[in-house]
C-alpha positions in Angstrom: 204.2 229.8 -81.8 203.0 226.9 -79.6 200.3 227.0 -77.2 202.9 226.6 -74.3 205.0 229.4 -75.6 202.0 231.6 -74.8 201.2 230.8 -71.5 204.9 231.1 -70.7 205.0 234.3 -71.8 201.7 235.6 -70.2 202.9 234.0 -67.1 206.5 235.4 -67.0 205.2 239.0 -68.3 202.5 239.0 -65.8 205.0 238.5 -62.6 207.6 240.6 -64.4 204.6 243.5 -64.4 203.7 243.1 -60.3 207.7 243.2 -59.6 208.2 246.7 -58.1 209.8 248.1 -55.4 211.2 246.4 -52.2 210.8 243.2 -53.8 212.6 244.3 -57.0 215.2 245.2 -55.3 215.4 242.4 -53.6 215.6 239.8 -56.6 217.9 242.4 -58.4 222.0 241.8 -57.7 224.3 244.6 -56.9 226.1 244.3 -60.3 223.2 244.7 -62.3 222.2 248.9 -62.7 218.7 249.1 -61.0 218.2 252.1 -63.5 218.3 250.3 -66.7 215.5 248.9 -67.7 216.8 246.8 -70.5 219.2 244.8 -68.3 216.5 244.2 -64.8 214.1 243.2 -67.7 215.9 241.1 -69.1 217.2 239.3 -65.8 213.8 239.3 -64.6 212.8 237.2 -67.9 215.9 235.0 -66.2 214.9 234.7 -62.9 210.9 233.7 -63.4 212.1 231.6 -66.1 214.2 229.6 -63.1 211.3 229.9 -61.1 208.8 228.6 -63.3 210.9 225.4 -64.2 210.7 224.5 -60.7 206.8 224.9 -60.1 204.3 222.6 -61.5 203.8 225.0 -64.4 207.0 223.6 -65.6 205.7 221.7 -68.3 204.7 224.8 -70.5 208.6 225.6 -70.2 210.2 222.5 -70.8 209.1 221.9 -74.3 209.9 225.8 -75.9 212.0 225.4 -78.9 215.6 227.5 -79.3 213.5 230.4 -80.8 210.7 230.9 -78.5 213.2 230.7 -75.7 215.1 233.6 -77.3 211.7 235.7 -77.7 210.7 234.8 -74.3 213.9 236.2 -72.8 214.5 238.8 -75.4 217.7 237.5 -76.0 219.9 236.7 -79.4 219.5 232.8 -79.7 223.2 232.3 -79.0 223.0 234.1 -75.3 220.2 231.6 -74.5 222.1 230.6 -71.2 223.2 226.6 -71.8 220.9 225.6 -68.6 217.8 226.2 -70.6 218.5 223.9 -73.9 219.5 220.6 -71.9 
């Protein structure tokens, strides 16, 4: 794993941690169950990773290869969304 993979990670599990509550359930859209872990988590991953490309840590997310893109969002690396591997 690359330096950059593991400041992405601390930085996206960190925020994921301190999400709770009103402002989960504001960042959280009516189609996803609120109740299952698995899937917030896993949009959450989606959403910071968004975030994170548009903040001036972007750099540490711009160079991830296929596979630490898959670990960082805990998805199969063909559901990588197609925005993430322009």
């Amino acid at each position: 794993m690359t330096e950059n993979y593991e400041v992405a990670k601390l930085l996206v599990t960190s925020h994921i941690s301190i999400t709770k509550g009103d402002a989960l359930k504001e960042i959280i859209p009516p189609s996803i169950n609120i109740t299952n872990r698995k899937d917030v988590d896993t949009y959450l991953r989606q959403h910071y990773l968004d975030y994170y490309l548009t903040t001036k840590h972007a750099h540490y997310f711009q160079e991830l290869t296929r596979k630490e893109l898959s670990q960082l969002l805990k998805l199969p690396i063909g559901a990588i969304p197609k925005k993430y591997l322009d």
